[in-house]
Structure formats: structure tokens, C-alpha cells
N, C-alpha and C positions, 0 to 999 in steps of 0.2 A: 504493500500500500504506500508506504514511503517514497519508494523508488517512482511509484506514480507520479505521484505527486510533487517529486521534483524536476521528473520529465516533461510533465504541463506546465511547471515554473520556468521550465528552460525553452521549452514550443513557445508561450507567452512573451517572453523575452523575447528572442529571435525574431518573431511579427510586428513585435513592436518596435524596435531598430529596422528593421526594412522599411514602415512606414514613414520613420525619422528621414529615410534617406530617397523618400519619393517627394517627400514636401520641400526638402535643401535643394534639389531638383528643379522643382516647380518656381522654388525662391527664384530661385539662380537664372531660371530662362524667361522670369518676368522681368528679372534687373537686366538682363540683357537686351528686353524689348525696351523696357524704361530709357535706355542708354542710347537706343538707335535709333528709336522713333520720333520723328518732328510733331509737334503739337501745338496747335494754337486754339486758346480760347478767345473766340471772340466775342463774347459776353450781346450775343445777339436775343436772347433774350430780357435784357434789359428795357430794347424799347416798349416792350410788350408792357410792360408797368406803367408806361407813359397815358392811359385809356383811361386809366384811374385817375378822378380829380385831384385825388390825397397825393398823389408819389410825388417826393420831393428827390431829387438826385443827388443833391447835395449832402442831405442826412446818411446818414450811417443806418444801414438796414441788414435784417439777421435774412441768414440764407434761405431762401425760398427754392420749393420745386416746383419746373418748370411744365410737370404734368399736370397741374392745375388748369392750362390752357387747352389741353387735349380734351377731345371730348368725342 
């Protein structure tokens, strides 16, 4: 019973380092695309705030989403 149960301690382990080494993986090929890829925000939903009486642009406003407008 022992020996089982240190063979499922040691199967456990083993699954779980392989995991480790799927996500450092994953890490690694997203800092890759982070690193290569050009990106611009052009903050084109901003004018869309412009319809509402209230928006002032100058004020300082917490982040909104932009699928408010979808419908």
C-alpha cells in the first residue's frame, strides 16, 4: 500500500512539472509575439463618447468598454 502510494506521489509530480513546462512555453512564445509585433492604439473609440452631452475630454475618465456600443 505504501509503495502505492508513493508511486501516485511521484505520477503526481511528474504531471505536474510537465505542465510547468507547457505554460514557460506559452510564456515565452507570447513575449516573442509581444516583441515582434507592431501595435497601434488609436483610441478610435473615443469619438464615440463625443454623442453624449456630458463627455468632457479634458477630464480624466475611468476605462470604459467599448461593447457598450455594439448592439
Amino acid at each position: 500500500m505504501k509503495l502505492k502510494l508513493v508511486g501516485l506521489a511521484l505520477l503526481i509530480f511528474i504531471l505536474s512539472c510537465h505542465r510547468q513546462t507547457e505554460e514557460e512555453k506559452l510564456i515565452k512564445d507570447a513575449l516573442t509575439i509581444h516583441e515582434e509585433i507592431f501595435t497601434v492604439d488609436s483610441h478610435t473609440d473615443t469619438p464615440l463618447w463625443f454623442v453624449r452631452g456630458d463627455f468632457n475630454l479634458a477630464e480624466k475618465h475611468d476605462a470604459r468598454d467599448s461593447t457598450l456600443f455594439i448592439r
